[in-house]
N, C-alpha and C positions, 0 to 999 in steps of 0.2 A: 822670631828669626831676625837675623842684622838685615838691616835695610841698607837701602845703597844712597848715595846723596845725586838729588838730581839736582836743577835748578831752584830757585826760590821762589816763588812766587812773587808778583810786582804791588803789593797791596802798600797802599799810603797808610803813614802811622797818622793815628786820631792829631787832631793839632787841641791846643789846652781847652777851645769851647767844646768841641766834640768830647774830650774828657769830664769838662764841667756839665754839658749834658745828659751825658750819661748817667754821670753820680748823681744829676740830681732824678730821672728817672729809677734807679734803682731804691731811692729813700722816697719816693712817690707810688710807685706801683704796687700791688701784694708781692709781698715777698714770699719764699719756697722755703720751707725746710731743707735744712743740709745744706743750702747754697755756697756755703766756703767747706765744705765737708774734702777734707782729704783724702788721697785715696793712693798705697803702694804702687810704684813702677818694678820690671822687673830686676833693676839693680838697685833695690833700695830704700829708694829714695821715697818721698812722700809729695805730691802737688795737689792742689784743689782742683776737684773732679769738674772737669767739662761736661757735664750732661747736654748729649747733642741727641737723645734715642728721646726726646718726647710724645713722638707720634707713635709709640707703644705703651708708655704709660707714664701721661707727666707725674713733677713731683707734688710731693702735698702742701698747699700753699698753707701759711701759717695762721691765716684767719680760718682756714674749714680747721687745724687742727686746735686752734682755741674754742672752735663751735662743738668739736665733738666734746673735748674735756669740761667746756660748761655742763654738755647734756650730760653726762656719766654721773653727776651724783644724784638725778633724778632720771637714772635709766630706769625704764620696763616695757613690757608687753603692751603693746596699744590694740585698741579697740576695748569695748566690755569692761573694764578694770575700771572699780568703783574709785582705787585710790590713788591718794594723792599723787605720787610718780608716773603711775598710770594715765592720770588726768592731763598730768604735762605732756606725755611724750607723747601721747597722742595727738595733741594739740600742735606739738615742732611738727609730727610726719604730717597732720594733713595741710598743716603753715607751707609744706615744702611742696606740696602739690602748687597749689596758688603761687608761690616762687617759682615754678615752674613754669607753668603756663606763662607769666607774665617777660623770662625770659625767653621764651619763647616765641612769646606773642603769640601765643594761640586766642582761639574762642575761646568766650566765658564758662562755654558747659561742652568743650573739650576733655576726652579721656585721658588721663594722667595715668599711667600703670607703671609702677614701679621696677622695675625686671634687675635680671643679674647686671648687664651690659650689653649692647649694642647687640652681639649674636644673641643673644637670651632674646631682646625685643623682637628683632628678625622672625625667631623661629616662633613667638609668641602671634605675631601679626599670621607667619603663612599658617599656624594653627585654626585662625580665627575666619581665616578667607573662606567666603561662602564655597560649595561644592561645586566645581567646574569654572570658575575663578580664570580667567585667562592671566597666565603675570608673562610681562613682557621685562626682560634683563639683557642690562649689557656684560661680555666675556670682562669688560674692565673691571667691574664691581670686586671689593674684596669679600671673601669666600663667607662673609656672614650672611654679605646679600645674596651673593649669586649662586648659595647650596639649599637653603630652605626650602626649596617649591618644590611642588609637585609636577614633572613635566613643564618647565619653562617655554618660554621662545628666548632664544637666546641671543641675540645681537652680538655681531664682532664687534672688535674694538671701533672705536671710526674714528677718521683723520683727521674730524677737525668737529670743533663745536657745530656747526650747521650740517655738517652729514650727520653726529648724534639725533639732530630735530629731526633731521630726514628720515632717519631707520626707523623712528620711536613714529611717527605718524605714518610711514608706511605699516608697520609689524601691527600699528594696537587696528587698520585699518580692515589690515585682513582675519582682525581674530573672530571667532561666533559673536553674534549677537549674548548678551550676559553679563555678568561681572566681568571686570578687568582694572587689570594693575599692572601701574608702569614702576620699575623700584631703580633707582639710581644713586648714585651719590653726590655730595655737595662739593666734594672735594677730595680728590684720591688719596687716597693714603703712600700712595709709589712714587708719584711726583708733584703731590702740592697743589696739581691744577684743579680750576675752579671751573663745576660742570655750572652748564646753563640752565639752571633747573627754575626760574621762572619761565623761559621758554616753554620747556616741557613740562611744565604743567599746564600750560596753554594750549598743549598738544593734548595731553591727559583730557582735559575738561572737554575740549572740541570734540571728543569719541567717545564720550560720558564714560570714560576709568577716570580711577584714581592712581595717584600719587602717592607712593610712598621713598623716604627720603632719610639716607643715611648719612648723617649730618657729623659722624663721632670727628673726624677730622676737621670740619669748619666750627663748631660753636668753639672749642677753646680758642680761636683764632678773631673769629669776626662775629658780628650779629646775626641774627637770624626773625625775619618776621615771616612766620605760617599762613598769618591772616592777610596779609600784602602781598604775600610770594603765590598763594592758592595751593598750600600742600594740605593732603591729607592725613599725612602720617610721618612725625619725625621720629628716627630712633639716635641714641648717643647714648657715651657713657661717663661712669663721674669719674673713672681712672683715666680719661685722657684730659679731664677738665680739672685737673689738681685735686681730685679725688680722692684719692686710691682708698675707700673704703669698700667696694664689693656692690654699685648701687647701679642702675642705668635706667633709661626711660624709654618708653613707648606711649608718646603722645598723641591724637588725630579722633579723629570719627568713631563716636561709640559704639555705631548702630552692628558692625561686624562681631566687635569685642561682646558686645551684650548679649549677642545671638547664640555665639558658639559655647559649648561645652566648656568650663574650668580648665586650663592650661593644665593647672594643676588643681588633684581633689583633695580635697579635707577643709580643714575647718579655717573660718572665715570665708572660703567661696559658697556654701549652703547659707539659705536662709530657714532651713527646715530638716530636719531626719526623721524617716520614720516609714511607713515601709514604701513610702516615695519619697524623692527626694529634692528639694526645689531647692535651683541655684540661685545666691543673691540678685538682683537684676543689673547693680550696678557695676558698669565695665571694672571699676577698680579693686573692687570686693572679691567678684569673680574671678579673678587672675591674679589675685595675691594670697593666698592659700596658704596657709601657716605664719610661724611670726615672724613677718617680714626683717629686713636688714634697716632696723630704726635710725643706728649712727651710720650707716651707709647715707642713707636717704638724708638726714640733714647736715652730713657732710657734702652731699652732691649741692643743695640748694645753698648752703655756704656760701659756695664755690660760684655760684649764678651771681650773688649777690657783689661777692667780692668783684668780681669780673667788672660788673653793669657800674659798680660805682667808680672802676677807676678809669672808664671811659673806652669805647672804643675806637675811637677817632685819633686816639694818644698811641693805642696798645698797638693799633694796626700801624700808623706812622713808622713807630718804632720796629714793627717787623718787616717792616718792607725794608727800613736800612739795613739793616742787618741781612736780610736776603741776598739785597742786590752786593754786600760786599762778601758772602759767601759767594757769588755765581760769578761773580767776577774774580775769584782767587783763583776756584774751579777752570776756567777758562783759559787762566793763564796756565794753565799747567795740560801740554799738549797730551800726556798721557792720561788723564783724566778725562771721561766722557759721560755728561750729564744724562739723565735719561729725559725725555719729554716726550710727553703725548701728543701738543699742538705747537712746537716752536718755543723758541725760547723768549716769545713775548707775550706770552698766556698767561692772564693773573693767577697766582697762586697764593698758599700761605708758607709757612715756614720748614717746609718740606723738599728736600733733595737727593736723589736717590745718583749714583753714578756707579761706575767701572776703574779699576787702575788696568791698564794695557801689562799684560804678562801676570798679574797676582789674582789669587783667588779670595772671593770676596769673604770667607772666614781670617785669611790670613790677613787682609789689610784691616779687618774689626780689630785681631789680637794685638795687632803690632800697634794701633794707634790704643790700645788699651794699656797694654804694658810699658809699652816708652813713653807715650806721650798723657794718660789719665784720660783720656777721651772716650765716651760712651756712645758709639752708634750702632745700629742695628744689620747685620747682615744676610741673605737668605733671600726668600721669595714674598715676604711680609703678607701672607695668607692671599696675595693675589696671583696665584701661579698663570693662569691666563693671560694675564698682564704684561707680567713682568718680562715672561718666555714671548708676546708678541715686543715690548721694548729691545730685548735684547737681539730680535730679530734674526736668530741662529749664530750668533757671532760667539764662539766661543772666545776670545781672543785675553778671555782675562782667566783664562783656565778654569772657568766654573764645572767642567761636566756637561753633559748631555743637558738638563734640564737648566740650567744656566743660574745665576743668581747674580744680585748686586751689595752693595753698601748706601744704608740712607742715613743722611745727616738730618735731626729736626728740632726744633728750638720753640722756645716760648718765654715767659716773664723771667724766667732766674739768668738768660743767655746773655752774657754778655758778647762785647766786640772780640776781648781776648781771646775766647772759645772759640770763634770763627777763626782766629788769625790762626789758633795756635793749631787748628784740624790743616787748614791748607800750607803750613808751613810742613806740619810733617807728610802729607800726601806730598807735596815735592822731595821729601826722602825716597819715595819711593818711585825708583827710577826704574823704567821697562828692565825686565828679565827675558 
């Protein structure tokens, strides 16, 4: 649909070191597939695509896609397999375990279970949770955490990182004596911000639960140490870690994993058939049941590898400029409203969800799709609890009853352009 012209937004053009920076960042970092990939507008014309929807499914960095194509000419079946290709590839998937952990920072005899993605681990983990398991969640969590259990306690949203500590040490306080599980996230998928989860796992430990920690949103961003932080359980996946091969992880404490029954039955979870039937003992065996996704899995640990060696002191530098000249475009622009859960001074990663005043959040995705080549994600981003507490009954951007927004989100291929070129066309679109 024609948009209308409103003001500009007030953003400073890069001066030539801020350009020379940049270039030299982008011939330093991994680089993404497609990243000059152009893409049709609706009169025509053809620009290179602004991928700004990363916190749905980054792109595929070119070192996972040089790892998978070295494996392919000795792909096969791993485990059992006498030969040769066999011998290899079994060797990359369990190499990718150990890459794992090590990005991680897990313990040394930490369970590594390779799963579809993030919901796959979720539902693998409340699988495994002893019987009568108390798990305490918060309404924030997106729907991979907060739909798996069985009878939750479910915490509101809360208003600021210290009422989070607050609710999670009263809730785990009043559950039965037994198992318990606190599941949170590292960092929301809605708006970027970063939950306090060494706190709460301090709360976790002090009432003997555990921690389990939905990390998909923070690893492609920032580092992560399990063994330093005190978590018991990270889940992520490898399509939002420049992935996109089909792979995710459920790493932590075996002793649940080893306990409960095969995720899934068949072969590779048995160590035995016959008219009984004995499951492997080892968490990983047990819940990988059939022939796993082999170029999944060492395109996920690739992608760990690629990360850790180009620094993350550099990668987050860089995303934090880049943030702060999105929020400051956003800002300038009175008809635009950010969403945030604790203020606009809560650290976050590269994640921003907002409003345009009078449009509804499918049509401001189209129109920055079609006129301007821009890719962001519109809807409820699987955290309808959330999102419907953000928007606080305000229908005012015409979403409907259940309400929805627009989220912009960035990683390694983003440049400054992208940013300028999203807040320049959100000031087209001027209230209706």
């Amino acid at each position: 649909m024609p948009a209308t012209l409103a003001s500009a937004p007030s953003l400073a053009p890069l001066t030539p070191a801020e350009t020379s920076r940049t270039a030299r960042e982008v011939r330093a970092f991994p680089r993404v597939v497609g990243a000059d990939a152009p893409v049709p507008l609706d009169d025509g014309r053809r620009v290179p695509y602004a991928n700004l929807d990363y916190a749905a499914s980054a792109p595929c960095l070119e070192a996972v896609h040089e790892a998978v194509t070295r494996a392919l000419p000795y792909y096969s079946s791993v485990h059992r397999g006498a030969g040769y290709a066999s011998q290899v590839t079994t060797e990359a998937y369990e190499s990718a375990r150990e890459t794992v952990r090590g990005f991680l920072g897990a313990w040394r005899r930490a369970a590594v279970v390779f799963t579809r993605n993030t919901t796959d681990a979720m539902n693998l983990l409340a699988h495994a949770v002893p019987s009568g398991t108390s798990v305490v969640v918060f309404d924030s969590e997106h729907h991979a955490s907060l739909l798996p259990w069985k009878r939750p306690v479910r915490l509101p949203v809360p208003a600021t990182p210290a009422e989070a500590i607050d609710a999670a040490d009263r809730a785990l306080a009043a559950t039965p004596v037994g198992a318990r599980l606190l599941v949170v996230t590292a960092a929301s998928n809605v708006t970027g911000e970063l939950w306090p989860i060494r706190e709460l796992a301090q709360v976790a430990r002090r009432h003997g639960a555990r921690i389990a920690v939905d990390a998909a949103q923070l690893v492609p961003h920032r580092p992560l140490d399990m063994t330093a932080l005190g978590l018991d359980y990270v889940a992520f996946s490898g399509h939002k870690l420049y992935a996109p091969f089909g792979a995710g992880v459920l790493a932590g404490r075996g002793d649940w994993l080893r306990a409960a029954d095969p995720y899934l039955k068949g072969g590779g979870a048995s160590a035995s058939v016959g008219g009984t039937v004995r499951w492997a003992p080892a968490a990983e065996q047990r819940h990988e049941a059939g022939t796993p996704n082999v170029l999944g899995v060492i395109a996920l640990a690739a992608a760990c590898e690629a990360l850790a060696a180009a620094g993350w002191d550099a990668l987050a530098a860089r995303e934090e400029r880049l943030l702060a000249r999105l929020r400051a475009g956003l800002a300038a622009l009175p008809h635009v409203r950010e969403l945030t859960l604790w203020g606009d001074r809560s650290p976050r990663v590269g994640i921003v969800s907002f409003t345009v005043t009078g449009w509804n959040a499918r049509d401001v995705a189209l129109t920055l799709s079609g006129e301007h080549g821009i890719g962001v994600r519109d809807g409820r981003f699987c955290a309808h609890p959330l999102v419907r507490h953000l928007l606080g009954g305000d229908d005012s951007a015409g979403c409907g009853g259940e309400g929805a927004a627009v989220r912009a989100s960035f990683g390694i291929g983003t440049i400054e352009e992208h940013i300028d070129r999203l807040c320049t066309a959100l000031a087209r679109l001027a209230p209706r």
